[in-house]
N, C-alpha and C positions, 0 to 999 in steps of 0.2 A: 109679447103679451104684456109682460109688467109696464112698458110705454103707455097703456091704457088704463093705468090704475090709478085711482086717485090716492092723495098722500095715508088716508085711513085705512085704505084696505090693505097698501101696503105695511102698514105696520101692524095689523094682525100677521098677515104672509109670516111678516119678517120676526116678529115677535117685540117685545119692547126696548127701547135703546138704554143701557144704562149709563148711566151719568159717571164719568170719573168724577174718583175726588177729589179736592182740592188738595193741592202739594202747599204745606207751610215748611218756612225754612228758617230750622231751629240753629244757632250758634251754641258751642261747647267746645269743650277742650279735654286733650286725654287724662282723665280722673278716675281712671279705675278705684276700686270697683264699679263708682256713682256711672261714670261713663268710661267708654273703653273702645274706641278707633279699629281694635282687632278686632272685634266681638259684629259677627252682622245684624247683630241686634242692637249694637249701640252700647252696652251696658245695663245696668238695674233700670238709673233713670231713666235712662232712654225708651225700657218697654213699658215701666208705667208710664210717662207723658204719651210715647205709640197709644199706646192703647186707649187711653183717657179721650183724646183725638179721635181715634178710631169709632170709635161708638160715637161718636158727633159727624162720623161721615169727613173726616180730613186724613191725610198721608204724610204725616214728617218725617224732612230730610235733612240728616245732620251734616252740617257745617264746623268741620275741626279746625280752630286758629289758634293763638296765642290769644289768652284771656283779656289785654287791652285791646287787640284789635276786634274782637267780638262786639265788642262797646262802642268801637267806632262804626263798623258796620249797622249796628243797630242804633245808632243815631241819624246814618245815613238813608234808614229804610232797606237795606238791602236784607235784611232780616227780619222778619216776623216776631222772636223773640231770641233770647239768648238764655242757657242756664250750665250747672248749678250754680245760682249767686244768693249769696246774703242781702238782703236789704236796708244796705246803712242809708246814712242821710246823704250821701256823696252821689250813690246812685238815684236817689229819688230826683236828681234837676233834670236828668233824661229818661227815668223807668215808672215803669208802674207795677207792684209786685202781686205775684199770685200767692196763693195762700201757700202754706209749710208744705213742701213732698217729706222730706225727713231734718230731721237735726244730725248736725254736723258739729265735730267734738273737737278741735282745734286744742294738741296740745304742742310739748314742744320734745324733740330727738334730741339724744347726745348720744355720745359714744360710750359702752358699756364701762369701759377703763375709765372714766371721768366722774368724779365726783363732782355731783351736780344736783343745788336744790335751788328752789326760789319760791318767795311769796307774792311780791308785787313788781312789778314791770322794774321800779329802781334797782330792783335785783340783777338786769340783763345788761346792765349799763357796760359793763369792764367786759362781757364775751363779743366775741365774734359770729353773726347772726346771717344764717345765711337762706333769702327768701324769694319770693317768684313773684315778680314783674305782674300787675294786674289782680294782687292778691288783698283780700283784706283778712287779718288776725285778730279783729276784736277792736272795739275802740282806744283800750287803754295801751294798747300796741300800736295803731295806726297815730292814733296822736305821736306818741315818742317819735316813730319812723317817721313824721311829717314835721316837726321840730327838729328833727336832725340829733337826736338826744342817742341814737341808738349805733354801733356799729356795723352796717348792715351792709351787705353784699348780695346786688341782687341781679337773677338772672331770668331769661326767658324760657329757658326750658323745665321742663317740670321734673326729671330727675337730678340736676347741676347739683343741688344744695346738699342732697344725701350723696351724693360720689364725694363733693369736698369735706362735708363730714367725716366721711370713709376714713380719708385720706389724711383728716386732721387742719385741712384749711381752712377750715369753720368749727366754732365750739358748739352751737345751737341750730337747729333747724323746726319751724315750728308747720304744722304740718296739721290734715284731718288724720284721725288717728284710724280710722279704717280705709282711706287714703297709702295712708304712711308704710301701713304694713304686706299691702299688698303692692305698695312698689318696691320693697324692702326682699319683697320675693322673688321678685322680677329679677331685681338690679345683682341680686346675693343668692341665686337660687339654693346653694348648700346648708346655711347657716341664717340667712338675714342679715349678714355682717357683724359688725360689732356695736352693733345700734339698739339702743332703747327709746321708749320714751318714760316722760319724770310723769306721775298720775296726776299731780294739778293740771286741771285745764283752763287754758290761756283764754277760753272765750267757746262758749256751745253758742251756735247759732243756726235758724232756721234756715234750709237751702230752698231756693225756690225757681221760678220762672221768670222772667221779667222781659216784660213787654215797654214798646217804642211808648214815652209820654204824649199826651199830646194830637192821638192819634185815634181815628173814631174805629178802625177796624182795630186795632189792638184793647179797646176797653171792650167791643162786643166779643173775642177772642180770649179774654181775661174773665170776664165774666161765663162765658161758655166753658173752660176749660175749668173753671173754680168748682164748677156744680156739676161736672165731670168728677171731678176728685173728689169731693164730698161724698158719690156714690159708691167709689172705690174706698173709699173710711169707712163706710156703712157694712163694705163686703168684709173688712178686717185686712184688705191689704198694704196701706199705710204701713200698720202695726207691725206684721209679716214680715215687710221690708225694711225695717229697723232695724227689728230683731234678728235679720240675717247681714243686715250693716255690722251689728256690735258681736255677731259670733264667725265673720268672717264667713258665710255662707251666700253670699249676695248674689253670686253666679249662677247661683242655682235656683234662684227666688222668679217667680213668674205670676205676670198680677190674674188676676180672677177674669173669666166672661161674666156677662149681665145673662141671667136668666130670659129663655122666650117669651113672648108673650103670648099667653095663650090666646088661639083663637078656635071659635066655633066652625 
């Protein structure tokens, strides 16, 4: 019988098709608490950007790599965007950034046994500085580290620099500071080690999303994602998510639904 139906009737029958969403494919890296590999959620950032998408009718799927090669894939296209990243001027020849998810507080780790201050970057000249491949510290760090001014020893894995800290093969490690401490958990479950951090911060910076330059689906994806996040500011979840950044509650933080809309 359905052979004699035409394509309308069949879709009363059958009821209405619904449309999958589209899959974007987001680059990151393991950053707990911000993002987290373990977590099937991804981490904090992960469920606001999810969700921010989600209410626009999209499905992201996170792509974990080492922090440069993120950048390379997203110059290549094979990413839609990549985050958490600060937007210096280095990334703007290939990105286009979206507005603040949260600030990120960049200071710097030593070991508790070490007497250790500093005011201004000339301060770090004589330690031995140990930092991660794909990272940026602030300009007045990156400059030094890019003139060669700094002792630095850097790796690609994101806990390397707190184990040789541990250990004493490094005198500094400069770090997000709610980053810092909950890999300090991870790495030290008992104590955290014998690690602090100094309260001067090395560089607070905006973290963000950052989309392919260049590119006309990534500025309509930038702009849709931007006034996505604007509504979630409006709900107080920005805020929320800060505030569970800076008290170590990040885990437990979950962004708001959009109210129904009513109808008659």
């Amino acid at each position: 019988m359905l052979a004699f139906l035409t394509l309308p009737a069949l879709l009363v029958i059958l009821g209405p098709v619904q449309a999958e969403p589209q899959k974007l494919r987001i680059g990151t890296g393991d950053w707990a608490p911000y993002v987290d590999h373990e977590r099937s959620d991804g981490g904090a950032l992960a469920r606001l950007i999810s969700a921010v998408f989600a209410e626009a009718g999209y499905e992201v799927e996170y792509i974990f790599h080492p922090w440069d090669r993120n950048v390379l894939m997203l110059q290549q296209g094979q990413l839609h965007a990549i985050m958490p990243y600060s937007c210096t001027p280095s990334r703007l020849n290939y990105g286009i950034c979206s507005d603040t998810l949260v600030r990120g507080e960049i200071v710097l780790f030593h070991r508790r046994d070490q007497a250790f201050d500093w005011t201004t970057v000339e301060d770090l000249l004589n330690y031995r500085i140990g930092t991660t491949l794909g990272y940026s510290y602030g300009p007045a760090f990156d400059e030094a580290l890019q003139a060669g001014r700094l002792d630095v020893q850097q790796s690609g894995k994101e806990d390397t620099s707190f184990r040789l800290l541990e250990l004493g093969r490094v005198d500094l490690h400069p770090q997000d500071r709610a980053v810092g401490y909950a890999m300090l958990r991870r790495l030290f479950p008992k104590d955290g080690g014998n690690i602090i951090h100094h309260p001067r911060q090395l560089n607070t910076e905006p973290l963000r999303l950052l989309f392919r330059k260049d590119d006309p689906e990534s500025v309509m994806l930038l702009r849709m994602f931007n006034a996505g996040l604007r509504e979630f500011a409006k709900r107080g979840d920005l805020q929320r998510l800060q505030q569970a950044l800076n008290t170590g509650d990040a885990d437990d933080w979950k962004p708001s639904q959009s109210s129904p809309v009513a109808r008659d």
